[in-house]
C-alpha positions in Angstrom: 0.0 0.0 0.0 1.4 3.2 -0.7 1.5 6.7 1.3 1.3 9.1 -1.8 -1.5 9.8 -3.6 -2.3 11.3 -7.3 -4.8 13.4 -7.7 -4.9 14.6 -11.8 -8.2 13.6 -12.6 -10.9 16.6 -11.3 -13.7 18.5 -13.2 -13.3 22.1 -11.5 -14.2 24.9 -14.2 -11.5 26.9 -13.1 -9.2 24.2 -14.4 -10.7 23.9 -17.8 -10.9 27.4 -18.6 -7.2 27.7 -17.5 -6.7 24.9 -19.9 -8.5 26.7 -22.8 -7.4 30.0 -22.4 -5.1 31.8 -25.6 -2.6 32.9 -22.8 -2.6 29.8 -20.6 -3.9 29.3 -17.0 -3.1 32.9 -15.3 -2.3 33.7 -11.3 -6.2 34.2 -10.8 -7.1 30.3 -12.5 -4.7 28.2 -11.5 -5.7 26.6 -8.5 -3.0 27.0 -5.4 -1.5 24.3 -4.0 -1.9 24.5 0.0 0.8 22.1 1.9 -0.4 18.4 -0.5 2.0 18.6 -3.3 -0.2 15.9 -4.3 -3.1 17.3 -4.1 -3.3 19.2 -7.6 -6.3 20.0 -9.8 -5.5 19.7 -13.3 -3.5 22.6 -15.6 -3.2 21.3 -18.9 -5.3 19.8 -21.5 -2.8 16.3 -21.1 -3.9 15.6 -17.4 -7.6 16.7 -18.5 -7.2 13.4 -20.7 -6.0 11.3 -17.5 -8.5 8.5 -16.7 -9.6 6.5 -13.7 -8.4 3.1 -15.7 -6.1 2.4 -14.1 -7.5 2.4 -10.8 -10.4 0.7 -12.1 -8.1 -2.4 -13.4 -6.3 -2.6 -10.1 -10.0 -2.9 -8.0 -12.6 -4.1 -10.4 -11.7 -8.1 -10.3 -11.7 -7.6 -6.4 -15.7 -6.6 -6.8 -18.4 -9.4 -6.4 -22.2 -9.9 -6.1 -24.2 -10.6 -3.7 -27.1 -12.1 -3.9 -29.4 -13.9 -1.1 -32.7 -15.2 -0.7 -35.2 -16.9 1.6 -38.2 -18.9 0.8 -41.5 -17.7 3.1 -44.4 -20.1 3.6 -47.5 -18.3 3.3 -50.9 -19.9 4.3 -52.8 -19.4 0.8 -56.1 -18.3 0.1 -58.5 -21.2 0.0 -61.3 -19.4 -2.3 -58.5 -18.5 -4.4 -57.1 -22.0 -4.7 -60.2 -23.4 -5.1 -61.5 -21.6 -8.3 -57.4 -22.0 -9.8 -57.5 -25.7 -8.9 -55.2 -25.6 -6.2 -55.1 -27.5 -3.4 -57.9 -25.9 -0.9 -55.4 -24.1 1.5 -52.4 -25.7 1.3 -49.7 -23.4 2.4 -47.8 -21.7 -0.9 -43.9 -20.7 -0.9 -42.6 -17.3 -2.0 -39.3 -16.6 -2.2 -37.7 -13.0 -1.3 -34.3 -11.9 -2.4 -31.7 -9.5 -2.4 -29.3 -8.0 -4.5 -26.0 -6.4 -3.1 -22.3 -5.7 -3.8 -19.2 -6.7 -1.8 -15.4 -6.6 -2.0 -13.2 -9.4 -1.0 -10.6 -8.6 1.3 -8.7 -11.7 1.7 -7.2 -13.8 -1.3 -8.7 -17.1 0.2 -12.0 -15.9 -0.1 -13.0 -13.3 2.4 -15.5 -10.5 1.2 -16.9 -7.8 3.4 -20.6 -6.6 2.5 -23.5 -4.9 4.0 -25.5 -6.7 6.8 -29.2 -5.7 5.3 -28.1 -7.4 2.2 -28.1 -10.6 4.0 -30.5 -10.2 6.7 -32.7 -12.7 7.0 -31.6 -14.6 4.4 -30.4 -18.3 4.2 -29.2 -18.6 0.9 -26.1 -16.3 -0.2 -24.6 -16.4 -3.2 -21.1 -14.6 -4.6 -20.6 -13.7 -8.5 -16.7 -12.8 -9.2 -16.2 -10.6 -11.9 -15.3 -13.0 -14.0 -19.1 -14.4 -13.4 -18.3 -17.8 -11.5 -20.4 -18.2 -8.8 -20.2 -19.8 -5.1 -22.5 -19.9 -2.3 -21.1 -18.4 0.5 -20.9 -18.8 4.7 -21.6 -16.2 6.8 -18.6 -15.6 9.1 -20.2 -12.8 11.0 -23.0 -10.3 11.1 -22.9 -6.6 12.7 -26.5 -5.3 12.3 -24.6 -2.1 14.5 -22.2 -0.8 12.1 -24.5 -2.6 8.8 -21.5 -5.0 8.1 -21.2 -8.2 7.3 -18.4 -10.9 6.2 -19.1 -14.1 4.1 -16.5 -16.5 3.2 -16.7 -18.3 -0.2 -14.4 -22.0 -0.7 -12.0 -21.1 -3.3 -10.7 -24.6 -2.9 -7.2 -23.2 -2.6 -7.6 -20.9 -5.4 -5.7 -17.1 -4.3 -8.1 -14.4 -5.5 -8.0 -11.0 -6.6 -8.1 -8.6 -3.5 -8.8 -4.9 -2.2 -6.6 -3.4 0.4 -8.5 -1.7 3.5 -7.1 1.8 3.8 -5.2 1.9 6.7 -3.8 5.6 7.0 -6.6 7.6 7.6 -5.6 10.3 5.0 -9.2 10.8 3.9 -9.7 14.8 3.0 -13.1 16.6 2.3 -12.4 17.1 -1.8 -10.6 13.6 -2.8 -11.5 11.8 -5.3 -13.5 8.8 -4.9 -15.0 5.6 -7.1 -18.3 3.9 -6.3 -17.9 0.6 -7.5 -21.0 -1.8 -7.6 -23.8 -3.6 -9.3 -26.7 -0.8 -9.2 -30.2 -1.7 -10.5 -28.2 -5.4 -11.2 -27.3 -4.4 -14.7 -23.8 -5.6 -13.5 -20.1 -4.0 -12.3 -20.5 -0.2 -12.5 -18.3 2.6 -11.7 -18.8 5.9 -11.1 -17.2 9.3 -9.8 -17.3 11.8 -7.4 -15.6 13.5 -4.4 -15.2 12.9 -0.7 -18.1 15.7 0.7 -18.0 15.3 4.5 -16.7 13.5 6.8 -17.8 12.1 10.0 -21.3 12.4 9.6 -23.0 10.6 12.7 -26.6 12.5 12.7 -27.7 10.2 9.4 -28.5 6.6 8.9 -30.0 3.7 10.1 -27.0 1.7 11.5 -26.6 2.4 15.4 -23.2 2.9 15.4 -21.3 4.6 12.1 -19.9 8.0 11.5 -20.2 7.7 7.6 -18.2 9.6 4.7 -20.3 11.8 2.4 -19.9 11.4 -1.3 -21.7 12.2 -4.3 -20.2 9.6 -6.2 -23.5 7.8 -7.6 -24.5 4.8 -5.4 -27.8 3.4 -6.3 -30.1 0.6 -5.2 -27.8 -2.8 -5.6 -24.6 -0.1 -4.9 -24.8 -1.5 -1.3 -22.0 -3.5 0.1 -19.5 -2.3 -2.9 -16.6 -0.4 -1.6 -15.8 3.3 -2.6 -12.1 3.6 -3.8 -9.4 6.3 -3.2 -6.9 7.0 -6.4 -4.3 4.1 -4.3 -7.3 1.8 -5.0 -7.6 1.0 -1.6 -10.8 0.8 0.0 -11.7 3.9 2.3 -15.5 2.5 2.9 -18.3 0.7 2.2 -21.1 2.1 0.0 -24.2 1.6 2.6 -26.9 4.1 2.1 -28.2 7.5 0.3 -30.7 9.9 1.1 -33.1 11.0 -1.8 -37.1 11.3 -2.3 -36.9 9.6 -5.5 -34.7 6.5 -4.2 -32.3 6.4 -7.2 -29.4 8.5 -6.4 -29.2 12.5 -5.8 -25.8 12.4 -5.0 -25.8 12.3 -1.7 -24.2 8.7 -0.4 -22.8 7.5 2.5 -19.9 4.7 3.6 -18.9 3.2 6.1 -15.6 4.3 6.5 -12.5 1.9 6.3 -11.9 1.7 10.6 -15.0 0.0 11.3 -14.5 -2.1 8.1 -11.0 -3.1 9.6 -12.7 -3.8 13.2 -15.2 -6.3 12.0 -12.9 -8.1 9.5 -10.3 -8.6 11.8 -13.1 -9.9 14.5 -14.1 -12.2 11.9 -11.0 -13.2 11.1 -10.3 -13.9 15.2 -13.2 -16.1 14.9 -15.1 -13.9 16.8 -19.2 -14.3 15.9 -19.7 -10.6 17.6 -18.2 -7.4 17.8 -17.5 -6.4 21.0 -16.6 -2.3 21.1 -15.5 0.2 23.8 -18.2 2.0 26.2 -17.1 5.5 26.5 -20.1 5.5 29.6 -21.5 8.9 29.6 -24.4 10.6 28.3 -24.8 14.2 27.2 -25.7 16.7 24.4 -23.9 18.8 21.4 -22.8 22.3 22.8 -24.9 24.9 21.2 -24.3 28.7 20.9 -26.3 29.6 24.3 -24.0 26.5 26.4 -21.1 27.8 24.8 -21.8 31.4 26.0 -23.3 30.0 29.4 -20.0 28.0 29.9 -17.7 30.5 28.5 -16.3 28.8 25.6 -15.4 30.6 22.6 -17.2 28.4 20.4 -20.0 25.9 20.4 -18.0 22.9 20.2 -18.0 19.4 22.0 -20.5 17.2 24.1 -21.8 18.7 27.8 -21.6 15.8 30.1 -25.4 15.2 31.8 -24.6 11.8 33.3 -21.6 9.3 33.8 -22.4 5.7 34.3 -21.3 4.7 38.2 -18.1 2.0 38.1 -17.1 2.8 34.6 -13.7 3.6 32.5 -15.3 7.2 32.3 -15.9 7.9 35.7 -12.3 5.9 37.0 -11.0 8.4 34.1 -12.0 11.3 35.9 -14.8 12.7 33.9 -17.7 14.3 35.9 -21.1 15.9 35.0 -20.8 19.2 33.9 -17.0 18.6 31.7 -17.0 19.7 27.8 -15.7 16.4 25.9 -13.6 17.8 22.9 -12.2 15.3 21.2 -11.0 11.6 21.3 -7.4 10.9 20.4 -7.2 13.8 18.8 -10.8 13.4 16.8 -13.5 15.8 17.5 -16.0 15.1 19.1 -19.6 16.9 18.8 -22.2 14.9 19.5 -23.1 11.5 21.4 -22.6 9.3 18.6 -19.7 11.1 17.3 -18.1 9.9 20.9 -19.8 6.5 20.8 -17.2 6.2 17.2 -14.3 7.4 18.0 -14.2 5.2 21.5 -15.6 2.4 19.6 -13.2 2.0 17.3 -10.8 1.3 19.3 -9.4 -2.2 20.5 -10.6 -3.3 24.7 -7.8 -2.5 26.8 -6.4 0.8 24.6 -5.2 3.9 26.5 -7.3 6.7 24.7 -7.0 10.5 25.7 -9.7 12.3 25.9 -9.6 16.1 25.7 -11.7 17.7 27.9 -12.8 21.7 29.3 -13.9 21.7 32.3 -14.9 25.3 34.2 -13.1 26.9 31.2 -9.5 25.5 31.0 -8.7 22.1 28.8 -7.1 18.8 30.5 -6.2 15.7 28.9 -7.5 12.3 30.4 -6.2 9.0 30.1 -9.5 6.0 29.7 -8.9 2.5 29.5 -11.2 1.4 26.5 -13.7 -1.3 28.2 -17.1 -2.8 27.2 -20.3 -1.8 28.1 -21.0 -3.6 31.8 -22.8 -6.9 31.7 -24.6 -6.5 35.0 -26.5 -7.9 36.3 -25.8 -11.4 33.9 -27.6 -11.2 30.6 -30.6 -13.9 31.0 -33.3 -13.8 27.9 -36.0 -15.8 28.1 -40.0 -16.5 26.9 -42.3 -16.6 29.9 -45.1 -19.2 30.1 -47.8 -20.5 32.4 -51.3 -18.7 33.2 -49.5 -15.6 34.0 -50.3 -11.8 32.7 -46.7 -12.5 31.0 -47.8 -15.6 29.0 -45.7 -15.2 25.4 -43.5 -12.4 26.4 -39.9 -12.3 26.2 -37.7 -10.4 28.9 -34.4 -10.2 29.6 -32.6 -8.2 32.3 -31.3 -4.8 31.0 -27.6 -3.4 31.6 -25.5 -1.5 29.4 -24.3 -4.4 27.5 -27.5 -5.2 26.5 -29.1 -1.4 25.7 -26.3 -1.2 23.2 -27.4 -4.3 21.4 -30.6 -3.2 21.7 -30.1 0.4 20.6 -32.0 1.8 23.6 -30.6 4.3 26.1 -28.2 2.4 28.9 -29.1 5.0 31.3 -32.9 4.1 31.0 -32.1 2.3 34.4 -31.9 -1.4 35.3 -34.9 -4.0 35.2 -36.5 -6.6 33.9 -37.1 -5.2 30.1 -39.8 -6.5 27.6 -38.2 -7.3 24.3 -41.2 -9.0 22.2 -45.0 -10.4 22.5 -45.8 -13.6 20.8 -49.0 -15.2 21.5 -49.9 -15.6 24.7 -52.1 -13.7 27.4 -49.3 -10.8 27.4 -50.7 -9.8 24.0 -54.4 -9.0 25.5 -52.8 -8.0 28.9 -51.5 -5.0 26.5 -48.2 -5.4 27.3 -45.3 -3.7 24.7 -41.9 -4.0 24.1 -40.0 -1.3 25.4 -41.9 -2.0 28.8 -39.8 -2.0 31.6 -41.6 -4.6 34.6 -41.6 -3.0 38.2 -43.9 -4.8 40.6 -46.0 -8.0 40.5 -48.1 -8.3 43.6 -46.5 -6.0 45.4 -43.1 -7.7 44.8 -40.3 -5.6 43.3 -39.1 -7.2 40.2 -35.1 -6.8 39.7 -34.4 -9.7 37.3 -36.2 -12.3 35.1 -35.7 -15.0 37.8 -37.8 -12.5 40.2 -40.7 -12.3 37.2 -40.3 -16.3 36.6 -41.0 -16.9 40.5 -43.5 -14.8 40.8 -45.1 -15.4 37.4 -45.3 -19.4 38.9 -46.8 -18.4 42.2 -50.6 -19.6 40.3 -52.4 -16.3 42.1 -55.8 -15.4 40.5 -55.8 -11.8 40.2 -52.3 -9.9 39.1 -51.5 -6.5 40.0 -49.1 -5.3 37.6 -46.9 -2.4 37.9 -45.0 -1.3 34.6 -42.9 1.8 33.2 -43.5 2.9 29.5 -41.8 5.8 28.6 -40.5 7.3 31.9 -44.4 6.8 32.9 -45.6 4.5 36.1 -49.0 2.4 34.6 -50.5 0.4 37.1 -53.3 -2.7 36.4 -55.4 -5.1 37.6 -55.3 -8.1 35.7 -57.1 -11.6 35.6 -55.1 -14.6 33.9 
């Protein structure tokens, strides 16, 4: 992998009219060059002529399909199959696919794609570029960061691969190729610059802080990897935002250091990604706190809360410190902190810059994960119960970030589904958090299980739904 980049290839007007001016490009059209040598728009009709080829050559055999598919069992229509002559009932099959891109990231078969490509799904299957096809294993699945790694048997066979950037040079104006299968037409390429970085207040994945492009990435796009001019691969093509749903040129990727992460836990043989828990909770720094604290501008995260016993708290950070950055990466919201701790490897020393009463200090946390406690215990209830058919599970930290609900919500006995049972006409929701039963406090799912089995009549039923006490008297 090398360090240098070349940047000749850019469509600026001020370029081309240098190029096709009588005189030549003068003082006012040539573009400076500020401290990147090799960052240089083009001056001359020749480097106007340069082309992405060879870029393109070095990644495009590295690019693959991915499609996957599940068959559904649908109870059919029995007037239906009656007047077609079907079978009065029976239960018809449909089958529901998906159509994705990937990369492959390791010659024996390794390829790195998005997780809604293959969610769900039990059948995946690769196409190479050069159209052979294999079904493919999933290694590991990261609904957080929208990732996921298959592994195809190549039967010893060394394939063509795609480095994973691994400088971290990434600039707001580089040049950047889309590569994918949009609409399925087949391998596409196409064009754009590097718009913004870090963008952690769009997207549907929990955990990302995703680089902007407007680089075309269309339906089918997903999974494929957006290219630097090294042909290295600086993120994963994930998502856009548009009202028409074809592209607008707007895009996002995951960018290359979350890529790494979940590779390499693959690679470990790890089936999850565990991540760092920075532990606190707080808000961006707006104009009015910036004048009310006295900073000069309105920049960082106001700490509101720090979670008792954790690497935050041992670290020294209290309720009422600015958080400015994270080994040296700003830091201006909560999930712009939740990525630059998470990125990290457990057991890192990571400063964090903080103000605090108007003067900054550096901190030293020890990167840990989110607290297990108490032990993580799912399970269904049964039994004449008001909880018949629900599933709970005893809430810490560990388990909100799984769930993608707030870890400070407090600890319980949580509601995470309703399946048939008497829970479903007791009107119980997930998201419920279970209080009382009987006048008993409930603490974990073994104190709901006892109490659930104690065979009384009547139930009274204490619950909190959104921050709000509901009491009921129920009858199993």
């Amino acid at each position: 992998m090398t360090t240098m980049r070349s940047y000749r290839v850019v469509l600026p007007a001020l370029a081309l009219l240098a190029a096709c001016s009588p005189q030549g490009p003068s003082k006012a059209q040539t573009i400076p060059d500020l401290a990147q040598p090799t960052r240089r728009a083009p001056t001359d009709p020749g480097s106007m002529k340069a082309s992405f080829s060879p870029v393109v050559k070095k990644t495009a055999p590295a690019i693959v399909n991915v499609a996957s598919k599940r068959v559904v069992r649908q109870q059919a229509d029995p007037f239906w199959d009656f007047f077609m002559g079907g079978g009065g009932g029976t239960p018809r099959e449909q089958v529901q696919g998906s159509l994705g891109s990937g990369a492959i990231v390791r010659a024996d078969g390794v390829i790195i794609t998005n997780h809604h490509n293959i969610e769900g799904m039990s059948d995946v299957t690769v196409q190479l570029a050069d159209r052979r096809e294999f079904p493919a294993t999933v290694l590991l699945d990261d609904p957080r960061s929208d990732l996921a790694v298959l592994k195809i048997d190549t039967k010893g066979e060394r394939l063509p691969v795609i480095a994973i950037d691994d400088q971290e040079q990434l600039e707001v104006g580089d040049l950047v190729l889309a590569m994918g299968n949009p609409f399925g037409v087949g391998q596409t390429v196409t064009n754009g610059i590097v718009s913004a970085l870090a963008r952690t207040d769009v997207g549907a994945a929990e955990f990302g802080s995703y680089i902007q492009t407007d680089a075309a990435i269309n339906p089918g796009n997903s999974g494929g990897p957006l290219v630097d001019m090294d042909g290295d691969l600086i993120g994963v093509n994930t998502f856009i935002i548009s009202r028409s749903g074809s592209s607008s040129g707007v895009g996002f990727a995951i960018p290359a250091a979350v890529v790494r992460q979940v590779v390499n836990t693959a690679l470990g043989g790890g089936h999850s990604v565990v991540r760092p828990w920075l532990g606190v909770k707080g808000q961006p720094v707006t104009g009015d706190i910036a004048r009310s604290l006295g900073l000069a501008a309105p920049r960082g995260v106001v700490i509101s809360d720090v979670y008792p016993g954790g690497s935050a708290e041992r670290a020294g950070i209290r309720d009422g410190d600015v958080i400015l950055s994270i080994d040296g990466q700003a830091v201006n919201d909560e999930g712009g902190g939740a990525f630059a701790i998470g990125t990290h490897k457990i057991g890192d020393r990571v400063q964090v810059l903080i103000n605090r009463n108007g003067k900054e200090q550096t901190l030293t946390l020890r990167a840990e994960a989110a607290p297990e406690s108490p032990a993580r215990d799912e399970r269904v209830l049964k039994g004449r119960n008001p909880f018949d058919g629900a599933t709970v599970v005893n809430l810490s930290p560990a388990v909100a970030q799984d769930l993608n609900i707030d870890p400070f919500a407090g600890r319980g006995v949580l509601v995470t589904k309703i399946g048939q049972g008497f829970a479903l006409n007791a009107g119980l929701r997930p998201g419920d958090f279970v209080r009382e039963v009987n006048g008993r406090s409930i603490n974990t799912t073994a104190d709901l299980a006892a109490v659930s089995n104690a065979g009384a009549a009547t139930w009274t039923v204490t619950i909190e739904r959104n921050g709000q006490r509901i009491t009921a008297r129920l009858r199993a």
